[in-house]
N, C-alpha and C positions, 0 to 999 in steps of 0.2 A: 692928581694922577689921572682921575676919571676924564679931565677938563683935555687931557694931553691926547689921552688917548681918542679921543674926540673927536679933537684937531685933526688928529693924524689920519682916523677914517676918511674924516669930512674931505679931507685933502687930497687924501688916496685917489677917492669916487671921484673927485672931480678932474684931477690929473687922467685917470680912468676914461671919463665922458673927453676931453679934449683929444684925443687920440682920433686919427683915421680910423675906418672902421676897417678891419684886415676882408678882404676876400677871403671868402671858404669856401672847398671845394662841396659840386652838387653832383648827384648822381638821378638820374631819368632811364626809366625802363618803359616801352609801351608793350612786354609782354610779362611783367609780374609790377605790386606795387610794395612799398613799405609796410608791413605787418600782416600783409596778405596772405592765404594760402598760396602756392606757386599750383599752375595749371600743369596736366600733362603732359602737354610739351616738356618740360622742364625737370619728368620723371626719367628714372633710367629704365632700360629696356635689359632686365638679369637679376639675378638672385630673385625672382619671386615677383618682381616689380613690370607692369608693363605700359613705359609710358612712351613719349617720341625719342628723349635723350637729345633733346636740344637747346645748347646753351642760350639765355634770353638775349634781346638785343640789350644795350647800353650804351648811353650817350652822359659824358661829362664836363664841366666845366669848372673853369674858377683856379683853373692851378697856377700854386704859386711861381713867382719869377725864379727864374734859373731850372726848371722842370727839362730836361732834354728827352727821357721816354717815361711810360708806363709802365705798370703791372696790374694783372687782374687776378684774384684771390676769390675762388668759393671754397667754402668751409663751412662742415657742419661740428660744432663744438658739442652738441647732445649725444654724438652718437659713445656707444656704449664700449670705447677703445681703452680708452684711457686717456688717450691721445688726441682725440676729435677725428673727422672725414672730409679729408682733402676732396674736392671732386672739381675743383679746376685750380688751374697753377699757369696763367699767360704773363711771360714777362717780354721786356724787351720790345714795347711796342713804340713807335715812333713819336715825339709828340706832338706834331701835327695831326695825328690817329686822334680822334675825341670822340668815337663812337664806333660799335660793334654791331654787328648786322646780329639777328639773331640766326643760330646757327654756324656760328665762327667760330665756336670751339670744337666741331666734328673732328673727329681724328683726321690726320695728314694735316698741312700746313695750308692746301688752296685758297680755302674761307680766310687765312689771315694777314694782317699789314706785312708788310715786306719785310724781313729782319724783325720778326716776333715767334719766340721761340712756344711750344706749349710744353710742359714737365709731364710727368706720368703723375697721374692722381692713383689715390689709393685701391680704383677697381683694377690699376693695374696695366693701365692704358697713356697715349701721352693725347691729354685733348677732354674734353668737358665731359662729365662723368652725371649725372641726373641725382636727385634725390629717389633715396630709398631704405627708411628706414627699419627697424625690424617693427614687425605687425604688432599692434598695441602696446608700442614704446612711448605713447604719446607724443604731441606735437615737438617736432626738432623744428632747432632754428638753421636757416641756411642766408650766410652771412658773404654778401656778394660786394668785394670792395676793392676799389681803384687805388692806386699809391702812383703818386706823383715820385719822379726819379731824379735825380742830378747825371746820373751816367749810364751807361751802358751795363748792364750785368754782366758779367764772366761766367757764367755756369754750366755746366756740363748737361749733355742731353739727360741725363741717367743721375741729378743731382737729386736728394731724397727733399724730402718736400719741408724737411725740418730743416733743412741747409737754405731752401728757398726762402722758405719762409723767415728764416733768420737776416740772409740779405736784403732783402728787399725791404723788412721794417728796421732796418738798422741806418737805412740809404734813404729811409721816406722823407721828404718833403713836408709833406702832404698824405690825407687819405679819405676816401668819403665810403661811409658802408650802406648798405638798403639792406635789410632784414627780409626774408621772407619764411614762409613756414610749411610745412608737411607733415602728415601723418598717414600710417596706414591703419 
């Protein structure tokens, strides 16, 4: 039995190694990194908080075949809801779009790809919301990630961000996240 099972590993692994190696998707910021504190730029400008309230640039690649648009997701999951803090929600971006200027999430649509809608995040607004957590919450993570799409969204200006969020991972492709972090 040991001898079988063995086999079967040794077999696995190597069927495993002969395989193409799959493309995965990559995510490049030149204004926050992977595990880093995020700079003020990237703070929100309310409740207490005063930073620029400007979403980071973004640039990705690696997505899989049949991807026709995007989506862009910040989320803070520490925050103290129940729920987590939604503070961007960009869907519907084209997929020839493979990078964000920083500042593309300003409210109103100017900054953005043609046919890319923003949702309202949880401050209340439709367009990139800053970190700001509550003072000696300790460090929140804010979890900034791309999803590859096969179609177009349907969603409503005014669609809740747990409806967003339900479509957009239900339709994913694909997705690459960057971490970064804040505290007051």
């Amino acid at each position: 039995m040991k001898s079988l099972v063995k086999k079967t590993l040794v077999l696995s692994a190597m069927a495993a190694l002969s395989l193409p190696a799959l493309a995965k998707m990559t995510l490049f910021s030149e204004d926050m990194s992977h595990g880093a504190f995020l700079k003020n730029a990237q703070v929100f400008n309310g409740f207490g908080c005063s930073g620029e309230n400007k979403s980071p640039q973004l640039t990705w690649s690696g997505a899989p075949e049949g991807t026709k648009f995007f989506a862009v997701f910040a989320y803070d999951p520490d925050a103290p809801t129940g729920s987590g803090w939604w503070h961007w929600q960009l869907v519907n971006i084209p997929a020839e779009v493979t990078s964000l200027a920083s500042g593309a999430g300003a409210v109103g649509d100017e900054h953005l790809p043609k046919g890319a809608m923003q949702l309202r995040n949880d401050y209340g607004s439709a367009g990139f919301g800053g970190a700001c957590p509550p003072v000696n919450d300790g460090a929140h993570r804010y979890l900034f990630t791309v999803y590859a799409l096969p179609g177009k969204l349907d969603l409503s200006p005014d669609a809740s961000a747990a409806l967003t969020g339900y479509m957009v991972q239900a339709n994913a492709l694909d997705s690459v996240t960057m971490q970064a972090l804040y505290k007051r």
